[in-house]
Structures are given as C-alpha cells and as structure tokens.
ZADO-1210 file (C-alpha; in nm, 4 decimals, padded with zeros to 6 digits):
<atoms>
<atom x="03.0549" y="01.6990" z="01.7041" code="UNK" pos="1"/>
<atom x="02.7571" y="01.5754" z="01.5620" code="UNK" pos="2"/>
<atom x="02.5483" y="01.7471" z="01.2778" code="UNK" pos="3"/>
<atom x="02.2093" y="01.9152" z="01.5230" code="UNK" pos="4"/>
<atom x="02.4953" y="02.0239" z="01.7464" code="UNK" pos="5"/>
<atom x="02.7230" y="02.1514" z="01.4498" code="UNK" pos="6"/>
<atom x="02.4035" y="02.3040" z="01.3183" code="UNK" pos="7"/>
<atom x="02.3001" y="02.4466" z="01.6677" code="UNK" pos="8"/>
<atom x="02.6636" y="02.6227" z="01.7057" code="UNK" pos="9"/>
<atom x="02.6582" y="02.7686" z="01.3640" code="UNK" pos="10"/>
<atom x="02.3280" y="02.9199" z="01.3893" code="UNK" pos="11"/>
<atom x="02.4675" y="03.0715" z="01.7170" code="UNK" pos="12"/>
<atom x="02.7551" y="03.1803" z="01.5830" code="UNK" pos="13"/>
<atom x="02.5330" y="03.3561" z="01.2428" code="UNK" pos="14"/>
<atom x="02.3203" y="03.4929" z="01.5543" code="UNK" pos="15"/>
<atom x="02.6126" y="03.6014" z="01.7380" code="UNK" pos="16"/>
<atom x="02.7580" y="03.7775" z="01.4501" code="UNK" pos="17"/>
<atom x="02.4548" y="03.9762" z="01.4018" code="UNK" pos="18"/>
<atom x="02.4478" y="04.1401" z="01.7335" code="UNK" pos="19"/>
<atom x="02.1997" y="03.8399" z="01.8255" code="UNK" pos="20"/>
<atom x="02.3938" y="03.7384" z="02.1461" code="UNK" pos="21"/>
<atom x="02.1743" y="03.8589" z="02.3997" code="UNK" pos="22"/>
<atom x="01.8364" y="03.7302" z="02.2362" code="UNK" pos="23"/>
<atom x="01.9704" y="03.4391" z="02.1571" code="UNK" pos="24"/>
<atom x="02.0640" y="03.3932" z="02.5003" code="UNK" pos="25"/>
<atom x="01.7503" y="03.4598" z="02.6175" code="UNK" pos="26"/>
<atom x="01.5451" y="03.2723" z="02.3805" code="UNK" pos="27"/>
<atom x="01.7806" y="02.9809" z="02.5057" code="UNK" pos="28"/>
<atom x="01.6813" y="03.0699" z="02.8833" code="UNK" pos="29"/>
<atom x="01.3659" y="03.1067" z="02.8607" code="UNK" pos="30"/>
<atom x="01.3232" y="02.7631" z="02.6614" code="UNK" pos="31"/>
<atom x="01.4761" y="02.5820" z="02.9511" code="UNK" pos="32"/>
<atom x="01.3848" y="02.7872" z="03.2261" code="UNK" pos="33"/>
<atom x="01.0926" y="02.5403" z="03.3532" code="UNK" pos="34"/>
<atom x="01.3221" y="02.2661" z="03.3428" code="UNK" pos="35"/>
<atom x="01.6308" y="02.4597" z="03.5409" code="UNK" pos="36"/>
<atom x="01.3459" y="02.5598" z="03.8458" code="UNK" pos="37"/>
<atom x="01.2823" y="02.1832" z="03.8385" code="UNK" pos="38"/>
<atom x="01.6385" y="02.0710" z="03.8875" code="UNK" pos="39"/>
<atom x="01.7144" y="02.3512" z="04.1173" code="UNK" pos="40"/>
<atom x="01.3720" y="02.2821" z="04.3488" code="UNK" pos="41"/>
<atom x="01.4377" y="01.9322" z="04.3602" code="UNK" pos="42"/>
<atom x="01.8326" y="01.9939" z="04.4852" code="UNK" pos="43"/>
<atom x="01.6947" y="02.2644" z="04.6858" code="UNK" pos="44"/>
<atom x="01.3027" y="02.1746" z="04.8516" code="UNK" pos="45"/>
<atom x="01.2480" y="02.5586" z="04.8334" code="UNK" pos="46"/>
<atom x="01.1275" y="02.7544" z="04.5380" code="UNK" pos="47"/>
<atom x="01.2149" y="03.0696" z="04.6663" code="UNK" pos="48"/>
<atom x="01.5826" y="02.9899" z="04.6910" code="UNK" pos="49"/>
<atom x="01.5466" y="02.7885" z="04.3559" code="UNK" pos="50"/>
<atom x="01.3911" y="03.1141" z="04.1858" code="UNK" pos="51"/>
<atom x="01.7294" y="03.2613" z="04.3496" code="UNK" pos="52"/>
<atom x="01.9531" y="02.9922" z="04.1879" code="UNK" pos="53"/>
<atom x="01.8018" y="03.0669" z="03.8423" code="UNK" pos="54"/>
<atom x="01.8670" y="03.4301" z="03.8820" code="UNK" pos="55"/>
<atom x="02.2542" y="03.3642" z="03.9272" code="UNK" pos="56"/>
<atom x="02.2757" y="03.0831" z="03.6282" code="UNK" pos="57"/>
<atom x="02.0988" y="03.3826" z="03.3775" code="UNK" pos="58"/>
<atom x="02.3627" y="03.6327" z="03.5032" code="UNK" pos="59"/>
<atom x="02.6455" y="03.3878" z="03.4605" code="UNK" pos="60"/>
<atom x="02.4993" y="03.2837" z="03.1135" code="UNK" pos="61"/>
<atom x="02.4641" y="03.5935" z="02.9501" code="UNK" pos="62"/>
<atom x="02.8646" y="03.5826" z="03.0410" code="UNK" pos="63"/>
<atom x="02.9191" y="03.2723" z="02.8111" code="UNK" pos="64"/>
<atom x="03.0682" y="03.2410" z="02.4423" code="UNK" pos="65"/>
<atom x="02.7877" y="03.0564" z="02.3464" code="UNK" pos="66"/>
<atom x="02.9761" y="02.9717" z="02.0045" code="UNK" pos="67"/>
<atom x="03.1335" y="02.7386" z="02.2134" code="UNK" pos="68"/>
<atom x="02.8522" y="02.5645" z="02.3875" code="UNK" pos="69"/>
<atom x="02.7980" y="02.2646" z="02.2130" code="UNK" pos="70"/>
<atom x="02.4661" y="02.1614" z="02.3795" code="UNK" pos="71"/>
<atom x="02.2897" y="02.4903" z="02.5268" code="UNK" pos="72"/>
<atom x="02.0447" y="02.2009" z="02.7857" code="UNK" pos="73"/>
<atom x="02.3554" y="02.0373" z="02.9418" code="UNK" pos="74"/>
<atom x="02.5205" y="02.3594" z="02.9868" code="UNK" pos="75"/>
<atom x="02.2518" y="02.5015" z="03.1498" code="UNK" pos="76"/>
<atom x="02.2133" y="02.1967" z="03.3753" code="UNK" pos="77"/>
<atom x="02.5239" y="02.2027" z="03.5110" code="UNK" pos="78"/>
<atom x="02.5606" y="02.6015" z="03.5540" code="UNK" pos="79"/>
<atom x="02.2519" y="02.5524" z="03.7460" code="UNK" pos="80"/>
<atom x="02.3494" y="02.2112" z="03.9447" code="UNK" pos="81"/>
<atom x="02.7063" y="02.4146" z="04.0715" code="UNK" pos="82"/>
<atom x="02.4310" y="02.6887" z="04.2171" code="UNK" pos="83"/>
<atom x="02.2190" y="02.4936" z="04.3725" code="UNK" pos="84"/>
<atom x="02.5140" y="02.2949" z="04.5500" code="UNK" pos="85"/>
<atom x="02.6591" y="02.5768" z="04.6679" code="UNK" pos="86"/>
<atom x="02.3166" y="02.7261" z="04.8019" code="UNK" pos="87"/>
<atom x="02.2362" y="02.3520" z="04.9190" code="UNK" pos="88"/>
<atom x="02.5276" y="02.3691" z="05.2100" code="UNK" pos="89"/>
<atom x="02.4306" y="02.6835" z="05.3046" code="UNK" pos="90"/>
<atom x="02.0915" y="02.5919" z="05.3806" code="UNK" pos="91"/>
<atom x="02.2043" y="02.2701" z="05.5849" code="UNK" pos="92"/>
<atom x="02.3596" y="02.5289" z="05.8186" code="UNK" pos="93"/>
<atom x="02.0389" y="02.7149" z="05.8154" code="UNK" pos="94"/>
<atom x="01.8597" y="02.4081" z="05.8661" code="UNK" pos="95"/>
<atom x="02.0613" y="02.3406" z="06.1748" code="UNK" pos="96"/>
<atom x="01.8964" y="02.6302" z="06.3616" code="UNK" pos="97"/>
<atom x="01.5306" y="02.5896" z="06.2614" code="UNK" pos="98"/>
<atom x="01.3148" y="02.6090" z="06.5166" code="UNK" pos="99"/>
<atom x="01.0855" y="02.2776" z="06.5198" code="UNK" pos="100"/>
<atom x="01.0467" y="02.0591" z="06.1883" code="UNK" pos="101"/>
<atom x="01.1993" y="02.2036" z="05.8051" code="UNK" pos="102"/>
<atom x="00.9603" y="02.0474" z="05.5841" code="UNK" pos="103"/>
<atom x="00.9852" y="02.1655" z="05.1292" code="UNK" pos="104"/>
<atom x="00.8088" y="02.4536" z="05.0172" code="UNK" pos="105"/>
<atom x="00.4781" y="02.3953" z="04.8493" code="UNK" pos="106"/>
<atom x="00.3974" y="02.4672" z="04.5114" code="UNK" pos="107"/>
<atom x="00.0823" y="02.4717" z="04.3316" code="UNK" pos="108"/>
<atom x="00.1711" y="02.3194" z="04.0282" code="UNK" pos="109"/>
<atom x="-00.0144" y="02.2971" z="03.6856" code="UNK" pos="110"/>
<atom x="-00.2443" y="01.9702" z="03.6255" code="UNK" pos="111"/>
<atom x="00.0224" y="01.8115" z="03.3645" code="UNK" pos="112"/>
<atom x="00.2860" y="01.7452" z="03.6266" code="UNK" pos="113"/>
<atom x="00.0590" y="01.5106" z="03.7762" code="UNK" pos="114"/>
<atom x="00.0212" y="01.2993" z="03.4639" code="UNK" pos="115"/>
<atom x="00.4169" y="01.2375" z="03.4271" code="UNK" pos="116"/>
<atom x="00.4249" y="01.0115" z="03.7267" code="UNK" pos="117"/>
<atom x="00.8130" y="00.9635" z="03.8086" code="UNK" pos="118"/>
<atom x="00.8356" y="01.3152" z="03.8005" code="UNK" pos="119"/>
<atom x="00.5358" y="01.3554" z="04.0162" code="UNK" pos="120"/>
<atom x="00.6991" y="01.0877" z="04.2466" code="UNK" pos="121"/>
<atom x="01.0257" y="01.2635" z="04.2452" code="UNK" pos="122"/>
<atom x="00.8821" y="01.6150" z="04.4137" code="UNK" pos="123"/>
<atom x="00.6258" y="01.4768" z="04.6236" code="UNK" pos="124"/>
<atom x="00.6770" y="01.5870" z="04.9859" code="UNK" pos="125"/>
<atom x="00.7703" y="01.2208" z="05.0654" code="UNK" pos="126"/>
<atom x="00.9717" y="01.1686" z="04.8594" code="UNK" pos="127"/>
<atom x="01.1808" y="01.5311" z="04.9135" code="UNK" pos="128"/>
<atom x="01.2129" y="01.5095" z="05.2352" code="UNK" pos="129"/>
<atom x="01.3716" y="01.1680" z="05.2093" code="UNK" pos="130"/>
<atom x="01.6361" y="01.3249" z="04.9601" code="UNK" pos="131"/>
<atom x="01.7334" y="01.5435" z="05.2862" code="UNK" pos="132"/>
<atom x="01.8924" y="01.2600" z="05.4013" code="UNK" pos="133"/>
<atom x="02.1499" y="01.2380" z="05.1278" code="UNK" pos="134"/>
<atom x="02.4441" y="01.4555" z="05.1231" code="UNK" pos="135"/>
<atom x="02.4296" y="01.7660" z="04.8644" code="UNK" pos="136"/>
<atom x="02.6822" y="01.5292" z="04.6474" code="UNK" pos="137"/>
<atom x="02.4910" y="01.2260" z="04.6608" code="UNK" pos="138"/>
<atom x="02.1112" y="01.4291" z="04.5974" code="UNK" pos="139"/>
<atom x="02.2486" y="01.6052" z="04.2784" code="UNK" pos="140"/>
<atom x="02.3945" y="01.2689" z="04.1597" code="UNK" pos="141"/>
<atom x="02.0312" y="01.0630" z="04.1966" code="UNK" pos="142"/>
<atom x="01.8282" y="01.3697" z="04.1132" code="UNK" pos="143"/>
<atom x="02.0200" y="01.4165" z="03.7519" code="UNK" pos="144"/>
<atom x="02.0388" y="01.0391" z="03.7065" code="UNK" pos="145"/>
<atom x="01.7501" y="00.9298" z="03.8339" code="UNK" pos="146"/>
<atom x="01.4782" y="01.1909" z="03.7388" code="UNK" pos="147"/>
<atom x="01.6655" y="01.3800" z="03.4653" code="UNK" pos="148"/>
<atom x="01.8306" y="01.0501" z="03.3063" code="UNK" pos="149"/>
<atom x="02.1650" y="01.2880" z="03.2741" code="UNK" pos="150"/>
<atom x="02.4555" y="01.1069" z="03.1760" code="UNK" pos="151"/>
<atom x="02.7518" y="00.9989" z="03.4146" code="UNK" pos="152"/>
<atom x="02.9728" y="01.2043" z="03.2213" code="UNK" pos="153"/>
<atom x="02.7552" y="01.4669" z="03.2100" code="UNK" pos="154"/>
<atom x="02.6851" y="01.4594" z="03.5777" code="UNK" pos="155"/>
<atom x="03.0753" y="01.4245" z="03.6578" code="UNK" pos="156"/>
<atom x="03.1044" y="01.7850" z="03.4541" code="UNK" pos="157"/>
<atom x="02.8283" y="01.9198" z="03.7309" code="UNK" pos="158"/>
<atom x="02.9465" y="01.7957" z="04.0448" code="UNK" pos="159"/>
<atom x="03.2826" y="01.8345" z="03.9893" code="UNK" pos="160"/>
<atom x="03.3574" y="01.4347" z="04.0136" code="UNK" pos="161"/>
<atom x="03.5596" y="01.1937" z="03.7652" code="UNK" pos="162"/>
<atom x="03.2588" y="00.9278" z="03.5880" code="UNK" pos="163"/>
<atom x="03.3479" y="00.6307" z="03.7752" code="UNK" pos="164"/>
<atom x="03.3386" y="00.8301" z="04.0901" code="UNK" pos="165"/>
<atom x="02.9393" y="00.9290" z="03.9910" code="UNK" pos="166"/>
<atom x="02.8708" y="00.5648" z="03.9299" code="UNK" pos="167"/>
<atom x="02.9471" y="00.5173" z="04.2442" code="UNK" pos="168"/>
<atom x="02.7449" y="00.7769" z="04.4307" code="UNK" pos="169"/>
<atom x="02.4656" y="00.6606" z="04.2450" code="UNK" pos="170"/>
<atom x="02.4819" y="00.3733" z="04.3084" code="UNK" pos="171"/>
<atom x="02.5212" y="00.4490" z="04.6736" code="UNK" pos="172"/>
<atom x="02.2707" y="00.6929" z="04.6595" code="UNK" pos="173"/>
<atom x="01.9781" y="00.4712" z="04.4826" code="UNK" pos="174"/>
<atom x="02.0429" y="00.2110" z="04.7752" code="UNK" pos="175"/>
<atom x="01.9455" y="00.4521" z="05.0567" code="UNK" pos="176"/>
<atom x="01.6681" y="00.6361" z="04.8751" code="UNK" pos="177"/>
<atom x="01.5334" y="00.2778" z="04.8522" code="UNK" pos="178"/>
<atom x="01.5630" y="00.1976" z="05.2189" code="UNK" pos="179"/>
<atom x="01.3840" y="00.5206" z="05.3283" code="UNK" pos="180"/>
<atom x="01.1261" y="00.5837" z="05.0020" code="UNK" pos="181"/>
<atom x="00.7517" y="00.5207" z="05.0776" code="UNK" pos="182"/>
<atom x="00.6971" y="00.2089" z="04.9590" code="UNK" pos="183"/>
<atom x="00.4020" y="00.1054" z="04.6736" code="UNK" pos="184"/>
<atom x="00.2732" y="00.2668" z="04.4355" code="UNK" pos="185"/>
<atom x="-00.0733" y="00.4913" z="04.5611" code="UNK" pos="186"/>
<atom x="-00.2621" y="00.6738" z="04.2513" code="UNK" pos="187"/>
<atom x="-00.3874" y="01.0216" z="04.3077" code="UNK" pos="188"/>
<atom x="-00.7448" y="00.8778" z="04.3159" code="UNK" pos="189"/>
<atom x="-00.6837" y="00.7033" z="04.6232" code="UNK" pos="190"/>
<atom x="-00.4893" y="00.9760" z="04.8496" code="UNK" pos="191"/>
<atom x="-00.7703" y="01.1639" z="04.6876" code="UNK" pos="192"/>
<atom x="-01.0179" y="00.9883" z="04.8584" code="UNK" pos="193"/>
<atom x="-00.8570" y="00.9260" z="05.2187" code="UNK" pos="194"/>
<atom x="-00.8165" y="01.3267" z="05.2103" code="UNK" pos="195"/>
<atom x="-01.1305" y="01.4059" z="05.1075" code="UNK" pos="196"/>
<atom x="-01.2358" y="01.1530" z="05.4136" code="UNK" pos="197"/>
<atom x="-00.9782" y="01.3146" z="05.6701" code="UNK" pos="198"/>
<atom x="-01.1142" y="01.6700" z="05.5529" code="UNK" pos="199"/>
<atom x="-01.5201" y="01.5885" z="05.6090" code="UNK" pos="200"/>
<atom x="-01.3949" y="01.4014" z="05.9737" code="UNK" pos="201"/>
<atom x="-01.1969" y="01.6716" z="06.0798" code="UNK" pos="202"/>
<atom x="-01.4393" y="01.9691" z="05.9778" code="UNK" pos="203"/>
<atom x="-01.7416" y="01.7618" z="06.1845" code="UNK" pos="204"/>
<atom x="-01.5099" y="01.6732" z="06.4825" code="UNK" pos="205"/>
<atom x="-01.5779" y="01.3191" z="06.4162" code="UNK" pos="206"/>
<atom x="-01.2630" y="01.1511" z="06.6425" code="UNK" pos="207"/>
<atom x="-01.3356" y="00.7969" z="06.5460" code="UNK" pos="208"/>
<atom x="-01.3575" y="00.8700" z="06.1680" code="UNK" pos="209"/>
<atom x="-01.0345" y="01.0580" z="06.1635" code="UNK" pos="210"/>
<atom x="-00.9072" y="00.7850" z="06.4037" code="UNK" pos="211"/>
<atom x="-01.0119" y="00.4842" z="06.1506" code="UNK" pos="212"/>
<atom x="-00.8730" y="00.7172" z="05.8236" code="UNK" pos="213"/>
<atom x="-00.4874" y="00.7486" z="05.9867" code="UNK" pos="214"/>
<atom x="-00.2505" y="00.4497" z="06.0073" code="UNK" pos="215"/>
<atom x="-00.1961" y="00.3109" z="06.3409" code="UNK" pos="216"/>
<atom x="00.1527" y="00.4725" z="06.3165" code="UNK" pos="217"/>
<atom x="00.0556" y="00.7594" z="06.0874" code="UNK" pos="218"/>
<atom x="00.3176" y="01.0907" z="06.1707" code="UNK" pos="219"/>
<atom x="00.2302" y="01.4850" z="06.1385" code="UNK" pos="220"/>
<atom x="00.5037" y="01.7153" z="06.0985" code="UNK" pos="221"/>
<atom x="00.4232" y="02.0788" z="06.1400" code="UNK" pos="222"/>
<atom x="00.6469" y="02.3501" z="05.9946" code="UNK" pos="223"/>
<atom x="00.5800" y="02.7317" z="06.1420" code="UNK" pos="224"/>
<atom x="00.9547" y="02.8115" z="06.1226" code="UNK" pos="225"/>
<atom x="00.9252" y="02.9700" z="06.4331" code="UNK" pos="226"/>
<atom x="00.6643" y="03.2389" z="06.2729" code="UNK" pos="227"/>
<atom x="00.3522" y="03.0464" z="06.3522" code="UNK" pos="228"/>
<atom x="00.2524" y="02.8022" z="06.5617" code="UNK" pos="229"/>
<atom x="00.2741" y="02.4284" z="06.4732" code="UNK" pos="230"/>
<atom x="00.4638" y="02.1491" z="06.6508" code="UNK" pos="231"/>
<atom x="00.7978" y="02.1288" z="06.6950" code="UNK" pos="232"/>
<atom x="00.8353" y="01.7658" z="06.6828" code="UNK" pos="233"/>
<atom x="00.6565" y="01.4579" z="06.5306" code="UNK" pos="234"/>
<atom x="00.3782" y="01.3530" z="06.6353" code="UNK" pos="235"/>
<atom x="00.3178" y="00.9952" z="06.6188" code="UNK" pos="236"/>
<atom x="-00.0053" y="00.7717" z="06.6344" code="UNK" pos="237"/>
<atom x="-00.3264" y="00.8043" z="06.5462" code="UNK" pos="238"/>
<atom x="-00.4926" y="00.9091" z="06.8670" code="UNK" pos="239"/>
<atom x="-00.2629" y="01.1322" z="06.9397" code="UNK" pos="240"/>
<atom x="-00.2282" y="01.3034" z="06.5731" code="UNK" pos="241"/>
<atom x="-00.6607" y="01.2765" z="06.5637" code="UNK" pos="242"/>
<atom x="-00.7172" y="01.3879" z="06.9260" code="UNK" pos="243"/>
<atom x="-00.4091" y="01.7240" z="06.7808" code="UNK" pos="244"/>
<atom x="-00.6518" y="01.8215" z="06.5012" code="UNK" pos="245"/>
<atom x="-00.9598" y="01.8088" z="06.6262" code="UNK" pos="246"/>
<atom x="-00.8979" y="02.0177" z="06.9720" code="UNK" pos="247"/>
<atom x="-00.7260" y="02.2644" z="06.7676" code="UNK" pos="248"/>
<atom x="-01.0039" y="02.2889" z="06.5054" code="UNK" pos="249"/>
<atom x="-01.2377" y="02.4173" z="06.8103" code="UNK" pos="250"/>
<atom x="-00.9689" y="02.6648" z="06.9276" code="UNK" pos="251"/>
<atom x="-00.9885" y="02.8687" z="06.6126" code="UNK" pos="252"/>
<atom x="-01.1982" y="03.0896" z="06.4262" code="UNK" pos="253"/>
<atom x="-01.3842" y="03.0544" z="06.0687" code="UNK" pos="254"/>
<atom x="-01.1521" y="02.8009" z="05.8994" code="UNK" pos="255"/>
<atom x="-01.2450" y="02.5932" z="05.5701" code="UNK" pos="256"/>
<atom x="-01.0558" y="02.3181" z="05.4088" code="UNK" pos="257"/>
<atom x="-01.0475" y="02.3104" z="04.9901" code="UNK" pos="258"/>
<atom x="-00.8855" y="02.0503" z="04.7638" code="UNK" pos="259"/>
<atom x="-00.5914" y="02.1281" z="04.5779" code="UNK" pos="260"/>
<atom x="-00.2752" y="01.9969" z="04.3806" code="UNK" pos="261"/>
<atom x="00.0371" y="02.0585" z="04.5323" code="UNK" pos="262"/>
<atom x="00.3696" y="01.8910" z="04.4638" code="UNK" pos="263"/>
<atom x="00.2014" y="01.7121" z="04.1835" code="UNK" pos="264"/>
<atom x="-00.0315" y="01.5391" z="04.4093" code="UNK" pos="265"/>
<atom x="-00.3425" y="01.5530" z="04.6288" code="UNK" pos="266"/>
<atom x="-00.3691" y="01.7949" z="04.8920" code="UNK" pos="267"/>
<atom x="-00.5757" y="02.0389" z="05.1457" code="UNK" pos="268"/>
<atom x="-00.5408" y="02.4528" z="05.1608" code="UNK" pos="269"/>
<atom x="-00.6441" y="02.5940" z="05.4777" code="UNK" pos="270"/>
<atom x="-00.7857" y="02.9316" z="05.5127" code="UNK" pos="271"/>
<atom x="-00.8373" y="03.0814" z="05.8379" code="UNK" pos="272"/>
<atom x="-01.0740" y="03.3730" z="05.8722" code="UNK" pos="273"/>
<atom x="-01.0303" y="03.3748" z="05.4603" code="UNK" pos="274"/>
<atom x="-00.6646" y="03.4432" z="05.4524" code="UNK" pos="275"/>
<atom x="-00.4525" y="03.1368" z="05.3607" code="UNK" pos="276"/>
<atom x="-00.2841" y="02.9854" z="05.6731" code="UNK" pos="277"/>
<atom x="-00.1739" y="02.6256" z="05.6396" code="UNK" pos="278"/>
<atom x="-00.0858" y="02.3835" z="05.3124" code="UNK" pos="279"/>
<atom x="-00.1577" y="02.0317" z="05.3985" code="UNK" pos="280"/>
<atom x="-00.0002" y="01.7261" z="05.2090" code="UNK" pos="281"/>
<atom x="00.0021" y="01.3427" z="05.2911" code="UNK" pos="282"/>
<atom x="00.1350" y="01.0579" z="05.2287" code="UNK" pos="283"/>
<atom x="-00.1112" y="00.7149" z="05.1630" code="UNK" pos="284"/>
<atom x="-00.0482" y="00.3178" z="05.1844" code="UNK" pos="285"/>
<atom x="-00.3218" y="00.0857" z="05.1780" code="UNK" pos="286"/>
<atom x="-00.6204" y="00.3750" z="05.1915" code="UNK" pos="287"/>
<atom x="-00.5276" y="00.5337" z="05.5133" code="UNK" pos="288"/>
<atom x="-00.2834" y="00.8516" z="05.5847" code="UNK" pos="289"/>
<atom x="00.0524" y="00.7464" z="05.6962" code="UNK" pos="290"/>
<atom x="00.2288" y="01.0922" z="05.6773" code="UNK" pos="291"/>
<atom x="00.0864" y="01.4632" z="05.7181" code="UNK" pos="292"/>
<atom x="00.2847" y="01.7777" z="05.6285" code="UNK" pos="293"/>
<atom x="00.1710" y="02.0730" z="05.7263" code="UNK" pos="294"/>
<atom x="00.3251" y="02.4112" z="05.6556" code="UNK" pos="295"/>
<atom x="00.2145" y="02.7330" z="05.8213" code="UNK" pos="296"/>
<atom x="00.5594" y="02.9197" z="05.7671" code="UNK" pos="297"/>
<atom x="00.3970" y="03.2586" z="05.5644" code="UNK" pos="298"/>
<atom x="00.7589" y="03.2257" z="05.3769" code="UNK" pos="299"/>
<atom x="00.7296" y="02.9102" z="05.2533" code="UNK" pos="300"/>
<atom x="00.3484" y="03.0054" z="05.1475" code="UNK" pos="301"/>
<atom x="00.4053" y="03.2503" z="04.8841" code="UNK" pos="302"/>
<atom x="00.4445" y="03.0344" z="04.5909" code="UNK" pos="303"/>
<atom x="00.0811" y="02.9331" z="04.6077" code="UNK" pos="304"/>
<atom x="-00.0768" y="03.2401" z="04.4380" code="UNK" pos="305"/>
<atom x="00.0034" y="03.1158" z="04.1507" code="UNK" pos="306"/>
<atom x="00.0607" y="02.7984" z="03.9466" code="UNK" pos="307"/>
<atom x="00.4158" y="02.5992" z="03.9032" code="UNK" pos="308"/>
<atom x="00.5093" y="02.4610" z="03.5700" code="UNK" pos="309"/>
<atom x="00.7860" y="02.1692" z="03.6225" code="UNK" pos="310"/>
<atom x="00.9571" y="01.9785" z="03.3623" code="UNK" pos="311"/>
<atom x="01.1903" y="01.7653" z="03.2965" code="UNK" pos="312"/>
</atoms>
C-alpha cells in the first residue's frame, strides 16, 4: 500500500473509531458524487435513471468497512459501474418497446463542461447515441478507459472480467466507436453559428435558408416516447427535414426558440405557448447541420430546470 493510501485508511479508521463512519462516508460521497452521475449518465443516456443508480451505490456504501477501502474513487467507480450495468440491460428491454426513436436525456449542464473538450465530446448526443451500439460490456469498458482513463485492472474489478479480457473489449470497442463517431473536430463557435442560422430560417419560414443550412443528407430524429408527438422514424434529406419544420412551425401556436448549452454543447429550447416543449441538439461538419435531435418526451425534460455539473 502506498503512503496517501496508508494515510487515507488510517484517518478512516481514527474517523471510524470516533463514531465518524457515517460522516465520513458522506463527506466521501458527496466529494465524488459529480463524478459517479457522470459515469453512470454516460453508461446510462438518462439522468433520471443515473440519479437512480447513485441512490443504490450511497445505500450500498454506507454498508462498507471503509477501513478496508484502500482508494475511496475506485471503489466508488466500480460500486457504481455494477449499477449502472445492471440498470443498462434492463433498459435495452425497455428500449425494445419504445414507440418511435429513444434518443439521451438532455441536461443543461454548467459552462465548465464545455471547456474540458473530450469530456464534452464524450456526452454529446452524437456521440451517446453511438455508444448505444455497443453492448453494456463493451460501453462500460470504453467509457472507463477512454473518458475516465481507469485502469485495465481497475476496470476488470467493475465489469467482472479478467485484465487481458478488458484489453480486449477495448480494443474492440475503440474500433467500432471509430467506425460510427462523427468525424472532425467542430468547435462550439461553429455549431453555434449554423444554429443560430437554422433558428432565424426556421422562425421566418425561410425554406431555402433552412434548405442551404442542412447537409444534403442531414437526419432528424424525434423522440415523444409515445407522450407527444414527433416522428417515429428518421427523417432523411434536407427538403424533406426543411419542408418537416417549417409546415409544422405554422401548425402551432406562440412558440420561440432560445440558445442554450446542453450536453456540453450548442443547442435550441423550445417553448410553446411559454411552457417548455422540445430540446433541440445537432450535430455540425463543414458549417451545415448533419444531425438534429429533438426531444419532446416531458420525462426526459425534467432535468432542464436546473443546471448539471459533470466531471471526470
């Protein structure tokens, strides 16, 4: 053991000793707790069922010797990783009966999110849905390698895997994130800009503006989980996305567009007769829109009353 963990397992055990267990628990928690949402989203794509996952780590931490915890993070980590794998299968099956397209739950997050940009990457919309791809093995694996820099023995210890078998699902993991991950790097400025453009053409009903912002190819998913309306399947192309938007922009009532950061990146709120009714996000290459999420599910809206601190 080496001396900051001896030191960190003494001072637990003084803390302990003194009828400290349950604060010192906590302070531990509460330390981390940014951090645990963070791995637990990212496994997960919904902070309601990551909020869930952190509730049953903190009741099954409060059960631990901690005396015996030699590094309160990694311990944490993996309590946390086994929850959200477990939850993770049980949302594929919930997945399977969606009605139209599953797309992550939003979150308003705070400014400095934005500023580490791999973590940004890591929990953009894009980038999440293309970690729905991998099996609930093979996303814990990259997430904790790739975003958290874990390990491979400490990843083994969360997923329940011998070392050389997590080298190997990372490495087989990293090779189809690759094949399926937007490619080039786009700062913030720029999918600024070609929302800020989309947002102007689609409040003024201008066709060919909206028409010349999209990419020839450019494809809107809608999620309403079967609550609200949106489409149930992708629509693809740029007339046909455009032509979407603006006919139903003239079928509703008082609606207004605003700017905001979501999933560490660019974005558009929707309110609709001044209630909050859709969260838009994109995805840019080259100055023009090649991917629109939009979610209208109320349940996957509740998150955005308030800021989201992620770490890592």
């Amino acid at each position: 053991m080496n001396s900051q963990c001896s030191e960190r397992t003494e001072d637990a055990a003084e803390r302990l000793a003194d009828g400290g267990g349950t604060d010192l628990a906590t302070e531990v928690f509460v330390t981390h707790r940014n951090l645990l949402f963070t791995v637990a989203y990212e496994l997960l794509g919904s902070a309601a069922d990551a909020e869930d996952v952190l509730q049953e780590t903190w009741l099954r931490w409060v059960g631990v010797d901690l005396t015996t915890v030699r590094e309160h993070r990694a311990y944490l980590v993996r309590i946390t990783t086994r929850q959200a794998l477990g939850r993770l299968r049980t949302l594929g099956r919930r997945k399977e009966s969606y009605v139209g397209s599953w797309l992550p739950e939003p979150l308003l997050t705070t400014p400095d999110v934005a500023e580490d940009v791999e973590l940004a990457d890591s929990v953009s919309t894009a980038m999440l849905l293309v970690l729905e791809t991998l099996t609930p093995t093979e996303r814990a694996v990259f997430v904790l390698r790739e975003v958290f820099d874990l390990g491979y023995d400490e990843i083994a210890a969360s997923v329940d895997k011998s070392p050389d078998a997590v080298r190997q699902i990372a490495h087989r993991a990293r090779a189809h994130v690759a094949a399926r991950r937007p490619r080039g790097t786009v700062s913030p400025a720029e999918t600024r800009d070609a929302l800020d453009a989309f947002r102007r053409a689609v409040e003024t009903g201008d066709l060919q503006t909206l028409v010349d912002i999209l990419a020839p190819d450019v494809v809107l998913l809608g999620d309403g989980g079967g609550v609200k309306q949106a489409v149930l399947r992708p629509i693809v192309g740029a007339d046909k996305v455009s032509r979407l938007l603006v006919g139903g922009m003239r079928k509703t009532g008082a609606i207004s567009l605003r700017p905001a950061q979501i999933n560490a990146g660019p974005a558009l709120i929707i309110h609709l007769d001044g209630e909050l009714d859709t969260v838009v996000t994109a995805h840019v290459e080259n100055g023009r829109i090649t991917g629109l999420y939009a979610v209208r599910n109320p349940e996957k809206l509740s998150h955005m009353a308030r800021e989201t601190a992620l770490r890592r």
